[in-house]
C-alpha positions as CSV (number, residue, x, y, z in Angstrom):
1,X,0.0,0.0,0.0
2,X,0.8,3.5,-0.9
3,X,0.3,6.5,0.8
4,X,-0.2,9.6,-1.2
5,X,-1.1,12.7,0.4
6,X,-3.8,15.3,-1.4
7,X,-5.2,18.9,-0.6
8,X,-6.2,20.0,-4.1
9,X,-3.1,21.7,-4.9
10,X,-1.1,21.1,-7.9
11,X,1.8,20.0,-5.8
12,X,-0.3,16.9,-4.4
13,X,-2.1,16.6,-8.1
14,X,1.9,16.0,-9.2
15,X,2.6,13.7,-6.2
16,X,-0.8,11.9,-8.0
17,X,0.4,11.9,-11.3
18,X,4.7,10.9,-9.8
19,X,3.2,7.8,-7.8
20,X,1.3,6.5,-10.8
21,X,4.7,6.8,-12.8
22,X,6.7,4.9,-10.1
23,X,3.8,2.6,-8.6
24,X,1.1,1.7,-11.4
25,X,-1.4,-1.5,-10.7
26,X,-0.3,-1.0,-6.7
27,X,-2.8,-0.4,-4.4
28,X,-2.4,3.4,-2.2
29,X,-4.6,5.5,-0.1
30,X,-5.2,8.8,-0.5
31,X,-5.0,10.8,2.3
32,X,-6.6,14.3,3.2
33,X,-6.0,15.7,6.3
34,X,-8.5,18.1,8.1
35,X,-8.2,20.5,10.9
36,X,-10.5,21.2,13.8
37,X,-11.5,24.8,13.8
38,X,-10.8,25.0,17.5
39,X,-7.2,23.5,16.2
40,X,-7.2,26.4,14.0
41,X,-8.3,28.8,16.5
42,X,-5.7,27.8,19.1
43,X,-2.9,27.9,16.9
44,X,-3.3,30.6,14.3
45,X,-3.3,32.9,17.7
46,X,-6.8,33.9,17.7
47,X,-7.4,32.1,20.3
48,X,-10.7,31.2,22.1
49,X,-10.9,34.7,23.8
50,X,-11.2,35.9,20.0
51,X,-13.9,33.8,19.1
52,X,-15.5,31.5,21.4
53,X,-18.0,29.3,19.7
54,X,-21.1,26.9,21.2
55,X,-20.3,23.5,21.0
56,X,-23.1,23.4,18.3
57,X,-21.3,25.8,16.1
58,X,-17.7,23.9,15.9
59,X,-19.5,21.0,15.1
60,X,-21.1,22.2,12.5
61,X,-17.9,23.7,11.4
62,X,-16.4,20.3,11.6
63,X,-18.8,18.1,10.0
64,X,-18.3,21.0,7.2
65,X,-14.2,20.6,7.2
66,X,-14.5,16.5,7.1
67,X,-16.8,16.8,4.4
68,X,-15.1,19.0,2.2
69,X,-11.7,17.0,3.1
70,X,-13.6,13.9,2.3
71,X,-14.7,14.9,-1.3
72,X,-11.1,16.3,-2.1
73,X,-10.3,13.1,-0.6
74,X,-12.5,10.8,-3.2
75,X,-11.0,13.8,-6.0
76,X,-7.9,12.3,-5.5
77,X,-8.4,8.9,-5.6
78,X,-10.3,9.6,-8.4
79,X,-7.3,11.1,-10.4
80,X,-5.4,8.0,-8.9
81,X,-7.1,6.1,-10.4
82,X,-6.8,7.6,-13.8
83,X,-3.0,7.3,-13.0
84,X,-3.4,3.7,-13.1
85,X,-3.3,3.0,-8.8
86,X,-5.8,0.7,-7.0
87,X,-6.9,4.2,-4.8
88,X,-9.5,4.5,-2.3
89,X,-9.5,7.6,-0.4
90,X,-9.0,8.3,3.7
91,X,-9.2,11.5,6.0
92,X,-7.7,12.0,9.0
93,X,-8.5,14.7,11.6
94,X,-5.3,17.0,12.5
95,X,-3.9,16.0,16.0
96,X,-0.4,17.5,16.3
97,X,0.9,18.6,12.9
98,X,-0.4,17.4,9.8
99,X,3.1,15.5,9.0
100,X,2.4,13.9,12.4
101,X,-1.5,12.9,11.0
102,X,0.7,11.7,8.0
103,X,2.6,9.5,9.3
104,X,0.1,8.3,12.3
105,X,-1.7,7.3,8.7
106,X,1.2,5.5,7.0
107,X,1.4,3.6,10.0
108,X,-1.9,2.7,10.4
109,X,-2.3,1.1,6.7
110,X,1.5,-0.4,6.8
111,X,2.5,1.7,4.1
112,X,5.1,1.0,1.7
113,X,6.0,4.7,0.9
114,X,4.6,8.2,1.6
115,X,4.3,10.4,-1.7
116,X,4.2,14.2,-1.2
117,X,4.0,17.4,-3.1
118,X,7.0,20.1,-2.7
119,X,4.3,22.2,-0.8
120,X,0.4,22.1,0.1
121,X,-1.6,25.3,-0.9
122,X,-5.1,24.9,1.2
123,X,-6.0,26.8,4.8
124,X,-3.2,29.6,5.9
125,X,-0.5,28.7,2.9
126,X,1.9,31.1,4.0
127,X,2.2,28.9,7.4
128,X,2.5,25.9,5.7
129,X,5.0,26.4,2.3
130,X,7.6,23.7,2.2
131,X,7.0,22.7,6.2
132,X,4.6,19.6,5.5
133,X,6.8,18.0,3.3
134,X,9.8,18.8,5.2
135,X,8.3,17.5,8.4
136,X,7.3,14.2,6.8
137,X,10.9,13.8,5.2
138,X,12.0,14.3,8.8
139,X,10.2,12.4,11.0
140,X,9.4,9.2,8.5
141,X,10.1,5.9,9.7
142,X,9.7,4.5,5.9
143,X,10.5,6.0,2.5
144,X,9.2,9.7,0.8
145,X,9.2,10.5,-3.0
146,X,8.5,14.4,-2.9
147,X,6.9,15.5,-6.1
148,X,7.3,19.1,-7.2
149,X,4.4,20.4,-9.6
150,X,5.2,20.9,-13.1
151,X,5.6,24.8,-12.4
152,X,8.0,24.4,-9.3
153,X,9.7,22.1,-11.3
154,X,10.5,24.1,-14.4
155,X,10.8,27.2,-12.0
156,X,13.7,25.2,-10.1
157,X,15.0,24.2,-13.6
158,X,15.7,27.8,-14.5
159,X,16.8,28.9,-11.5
160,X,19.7,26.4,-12.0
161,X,20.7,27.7,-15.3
C-alpha cells in the first residue's frame, strides 16, 4: 500500500500523477488531512478569547471541514485512479501537525512509501509552504518520494541555469 497525500493543490495533483509513474497496478490510499477549527483557532493565535464558539457551532464547522476534506479526498483517488493505482480515499482529523497525521496514517495502513507534493496550498499557505513536506521527510520511519508540480519544477530548472 501507498500512501499519497492530497489537498487540491497542484503539488499533491503531481505527487498523483509521480506515484502513478513509479507505482502503477499498486494499491495506495489517498490521504486528506482536516483540521479542527478549535485546532485552528488555538494555533493561528486567535485564540478562544477571539472567538469562542457553542459547541453546536464547531460541530457544524467540523462536520463541514471532514466533508469538504472527504470529497477532495474521493477527487484524488479519483485522479489515482486515472493514474493507473488501485486508490481509495482516507481522511484523517489533524492531531499534532499534519506530518504527524501523515505518518500516524502510513502507519496505520503499513504503508510502503509516503508520496508528497514540494508544498500544500489549502488553509493559511503562508504557514505551511515547504513545512509539511519537510516535516514528513524528517520524522518518516519509511521511504518519501516528494513530487514538485510541473511549475516548481521548471521554475527550479531555470533557477539552476
Amino acid at each position: 500500500m501507498i500512501l499519497i497525500c492530497y489537498d487540491g493543490s497542484a503539488d499533491s495533483q503531481a505527487a498523483i500523477a509521480g506515484a502513478g509513474e513509479i507505482f502503477g497496478g499498486e494499491p495506495a490510499t489517498v490521504l486528506c488531512v482536516w483540521e479542527p477549527f478549535i485546532e485552528v483557532l488555538t494555533r493561528t493565535g486567535f485564540g478562544v478569547a477571539m472567538y469562542a464558539p457553542d459547541t453546536t457551532d464547531l460541530a457544524e464547522i467540523d462536520a463541514g471541514n471532514e466533508r469538504a476534506a472527504r470529497e477532495r479526498a474521493e477527487e484524488g483517488a479519483t485522479r489515482a485512479g486515472h493514474a493507473g493505482l488501485k486508490a481509495e480515499s482516507q481522511t484523517r482529523a489533524r492531531d499534532g501537525t499534519i506530518a504527524d497525521a501523515i505518518l500516524d496514517e502510513a502507519e496505520a495502513i503499513d504503508a510502503r512509501a509516503i508520496v508528497i507534493g514540494t508544498r500544500g496550498l489549502t488553509g493559511l499557505r503562508h504557514m505551511f509552504l515547504g513545512s509539511v513536506s519537510h516535516g514528513v521527510l524528517q520524522e518518516a520511519d519509511r521511504p518519501v518520494i516528494v513530487v514538485p508540480s510541473a511549475e516548481a519544477a521548471a521554475a527550479r530548472a531555470a533557477r539552476r541555469r
